[in-house]
N, C-alpha and C positions, 0 to 999 in steps of 0.2 A: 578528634582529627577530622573525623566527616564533617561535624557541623561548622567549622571555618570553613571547609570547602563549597558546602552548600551554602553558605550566606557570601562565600564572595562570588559563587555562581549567579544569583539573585542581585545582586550590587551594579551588575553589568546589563539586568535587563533594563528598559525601558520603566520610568516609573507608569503604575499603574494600580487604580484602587486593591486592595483586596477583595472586596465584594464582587467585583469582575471576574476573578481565577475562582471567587468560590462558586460563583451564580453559572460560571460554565460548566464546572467538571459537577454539579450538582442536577443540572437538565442533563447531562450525559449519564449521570446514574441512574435518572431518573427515567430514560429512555430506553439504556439497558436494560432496566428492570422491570419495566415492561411489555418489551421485545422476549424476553427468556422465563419470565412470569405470570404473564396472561396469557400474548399472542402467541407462544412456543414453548405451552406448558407441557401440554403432550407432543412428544416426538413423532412425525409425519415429514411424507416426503412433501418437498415444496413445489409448487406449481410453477408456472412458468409466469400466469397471472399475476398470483400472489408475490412474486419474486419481484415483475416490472411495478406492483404498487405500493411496496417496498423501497426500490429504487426511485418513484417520485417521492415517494414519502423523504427520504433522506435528501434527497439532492433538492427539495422544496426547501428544508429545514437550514439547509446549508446557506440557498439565497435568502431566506430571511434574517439571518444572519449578517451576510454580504450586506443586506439593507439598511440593519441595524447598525452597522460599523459607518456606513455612509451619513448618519444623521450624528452618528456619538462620534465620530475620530476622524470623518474628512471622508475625500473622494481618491485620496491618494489609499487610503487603509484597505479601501473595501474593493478597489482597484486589483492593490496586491495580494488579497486573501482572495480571489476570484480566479489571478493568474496562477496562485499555489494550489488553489482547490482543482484546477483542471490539470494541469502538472500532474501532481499526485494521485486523480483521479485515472490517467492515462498510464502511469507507470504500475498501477492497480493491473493493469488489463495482463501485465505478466505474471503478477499472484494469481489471477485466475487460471491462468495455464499449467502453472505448476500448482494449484489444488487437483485440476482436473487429474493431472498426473498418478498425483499422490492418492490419493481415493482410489484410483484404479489400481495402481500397483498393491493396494493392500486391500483389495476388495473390501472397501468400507459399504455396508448399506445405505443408501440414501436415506432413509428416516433418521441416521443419526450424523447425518454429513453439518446438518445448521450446529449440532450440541460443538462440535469439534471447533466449526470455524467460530463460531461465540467466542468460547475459551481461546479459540485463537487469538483472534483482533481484540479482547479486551487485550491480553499479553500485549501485542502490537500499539496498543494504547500507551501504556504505560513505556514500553521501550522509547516508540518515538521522542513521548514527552521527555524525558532524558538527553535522548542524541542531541534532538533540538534545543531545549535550555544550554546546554553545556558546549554545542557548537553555538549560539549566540555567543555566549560568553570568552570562548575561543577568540571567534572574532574581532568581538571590542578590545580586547589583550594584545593580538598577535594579527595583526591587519594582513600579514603575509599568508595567510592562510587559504587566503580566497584566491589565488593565484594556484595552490597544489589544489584548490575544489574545481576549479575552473580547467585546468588540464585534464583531472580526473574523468571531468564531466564531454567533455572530448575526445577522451578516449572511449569511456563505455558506450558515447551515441553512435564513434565508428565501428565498435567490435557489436553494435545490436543490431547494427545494418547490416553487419555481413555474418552475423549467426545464425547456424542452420537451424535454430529453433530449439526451445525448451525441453521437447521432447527426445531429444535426441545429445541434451547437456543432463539431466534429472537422472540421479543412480540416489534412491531414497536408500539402498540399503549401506552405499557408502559414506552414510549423513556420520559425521565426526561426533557432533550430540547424541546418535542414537546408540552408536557401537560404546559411545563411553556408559550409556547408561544403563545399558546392557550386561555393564561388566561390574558395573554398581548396585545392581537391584533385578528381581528375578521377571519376567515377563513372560506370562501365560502363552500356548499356542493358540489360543482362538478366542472371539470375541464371547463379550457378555454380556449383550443386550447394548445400551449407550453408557455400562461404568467403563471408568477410565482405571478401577481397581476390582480387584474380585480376591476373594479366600478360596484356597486350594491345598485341602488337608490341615487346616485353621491357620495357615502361613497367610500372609495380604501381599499378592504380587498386582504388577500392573497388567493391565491388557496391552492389544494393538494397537485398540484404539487409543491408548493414550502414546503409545510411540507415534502413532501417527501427529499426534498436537505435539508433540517434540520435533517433529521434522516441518510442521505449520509454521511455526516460532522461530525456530531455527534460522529460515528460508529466511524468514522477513528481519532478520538481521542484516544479512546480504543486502535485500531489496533496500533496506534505509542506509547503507551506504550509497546507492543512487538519489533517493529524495531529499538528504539531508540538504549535503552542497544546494539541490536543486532549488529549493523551499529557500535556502538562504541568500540564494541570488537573487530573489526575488525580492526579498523582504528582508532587514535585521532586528524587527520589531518580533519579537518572542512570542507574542500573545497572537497576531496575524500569524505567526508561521504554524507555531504552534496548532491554532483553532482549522487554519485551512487543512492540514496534514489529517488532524482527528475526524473531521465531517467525511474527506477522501474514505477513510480507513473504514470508519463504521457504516459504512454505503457498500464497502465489500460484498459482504455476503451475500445479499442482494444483485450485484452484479455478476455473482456467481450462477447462481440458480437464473438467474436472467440469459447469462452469453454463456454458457455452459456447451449448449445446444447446435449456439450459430456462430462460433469464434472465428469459424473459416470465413464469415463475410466478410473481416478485420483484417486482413490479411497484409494490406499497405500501410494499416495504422501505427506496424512495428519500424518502417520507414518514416512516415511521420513523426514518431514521439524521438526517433533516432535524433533528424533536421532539429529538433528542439530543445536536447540538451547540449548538441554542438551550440547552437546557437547561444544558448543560457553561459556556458563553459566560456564563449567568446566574447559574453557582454560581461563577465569575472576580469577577464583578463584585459580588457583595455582601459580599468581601472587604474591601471596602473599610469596610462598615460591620461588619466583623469578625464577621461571620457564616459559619461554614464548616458546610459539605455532610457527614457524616458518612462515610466511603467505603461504607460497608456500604448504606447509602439511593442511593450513587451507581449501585454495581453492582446493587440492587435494581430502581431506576429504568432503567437499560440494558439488561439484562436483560429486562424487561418490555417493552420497549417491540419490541424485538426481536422477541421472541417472539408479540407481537400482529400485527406489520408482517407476518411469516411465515405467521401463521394467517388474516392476512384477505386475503394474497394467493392462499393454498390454497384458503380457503371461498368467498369472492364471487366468480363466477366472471364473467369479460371480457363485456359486451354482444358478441354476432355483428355485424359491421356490416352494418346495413340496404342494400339494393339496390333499386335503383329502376327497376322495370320498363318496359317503352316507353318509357323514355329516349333522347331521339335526340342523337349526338355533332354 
């Protein structure tokens, strides 16, 4: 019964060699295994250096990519994997909010905060790849779909403008996955070094630390209800939505340990990326009167707006907050 379903998933994509889907997820294993093999064989906390040449390293690999797609598939392919890669890359910046969270609420040590997001975003790998294959497929079947993504996507840009912040939505202990798994399997009171299992009177329970990559994983199910629609407004080529969503993801961790520090400079960019999925949401929905979005205007539009969200959180600088003298408690 799965393998009809996954071959008529596959049916709806784009044709496309094989040697392509294996030569990709093959440099990503291959980069994995490097990143968690060499460079982060022993566990250490991460720099803030190491972090930002990390994040060239990734977002380098991604434009050469972009580049590649421009010589082998058009100007229109590498177009669309550039305005998903920045999409995906920007709705990233709210995983980093709720890691930030998450790590604090369970007092995670920093020398093992990389093992967890590793394990995490490979998960987030494989999820995507799913959502994405199977909403392409959605699509090419049921054309009406992009109309409930396109309102979707209009509504979470208005409910992100006016949310008071992650900080203040995040109750890790009310995570649906964790309470369930709690009640399924035993879970130690304290950490143990970076296992995500440990023996305790020759019984094998889990740690915290693996509740915590349960509530990692979890989150980013949520979050790919936002990128899904997103990435497929953009594109309905599976292999561009696909590639640009995986480059975003695996640049994670590195953005992590990078804007950890200084989130608060970003402060308009959660109004920026808001303007963007209204936008994305409204160029779904006037498909219907068969009007389509240019990509070249799309990534102009993203682009821009980005780049404003950035400059007016750098130039307008925070009111101080006022203090009120003789004040009696």
């Amino acid at each position: 019964m799965i393998l009809p379903n996954l071959l008529a998933v596959l049916s709806d994509l784009p044709p496309l060699p094989m040697w392509a889907w294996l030569a990709f997820f093959g440099f990503i294993a291959v980069m994995l295994a490097l990143d968690l093999g060499v460079f982060h064989r022993d566990s250490h906390v991460v720099s803030t250096k190491e972090a930002l040449v990390w994040c060239a390293v990734w977002a380098g690999l991604a434009l050469a990519f972009c580049v590649l797609l421009q010589f082998w598939r058009g100007s229109e392919s590498a177009q669309q994997f550039l305005a998903g890669y920045l999409v995906e890359l920007c709705l990233s910046v709210d995983n980093v909010f709720v890691f930030i969270l998450v790590f604090a609420y369970f007092k995670v040590p920093a020398q093992w905060q990389h093992r967890v997001l590793f394990w995490g975003i490979l998960g987030a790998v494989a999820m995507r790849a799913v959502f994405i294959l199977v909403g392409v497929s959605v699509l090419a079947r049921f054309h009406w779909v992009i109309y409930i993504f396109g309102a979707f996507l209009i509504y979470t840009g208005i409910k992100m403008a006016f949310s008071k912040g992650a900080e203040e939505e995040m109750h890790p202990e009310k995570n649906i996955a964790v309470r369930l798994f709690r009640k399924i399997y035993p879970v130690s009171s304290s950490m143990d070094g970076g296992h995500f299992f440990t023996r305790l009177n020759g019984r094998r329970i889990a740690t915290p630390l693996f509740v915590v990559l349960i509530v990692v994983e979890s989150t980013d199910v949520i979050f790919a209800l936002d990128s899904l629609p997103a990435v497929l407004a953009i594109t309905r080529d599976g292999f561009v939505a696909l590639t640009s969503n995986i480059f975003a993801i695996l640049g994670l961790r590195s953005l992590y340990f990078a804007l950890s520090g200084i989130m608060q400079l970003f402060r308009f960019l959660k109004f920026g990326l808001s303007l963007i999925l209204v936008f994305i949401g409204v160029k779904m929905l006037i498909t219907y009167f068969e009007y389509h979005i240019d990509t070249t205007v799309s990534l102009g539009v993203i682009g821009g707006v980005l780049l404003l969200s950035v400059l007016a959180s750098v130039i307008i600088k925070e009111k101080p907050k006022t203090v009120l003298h003789g004040a009696h408690k």
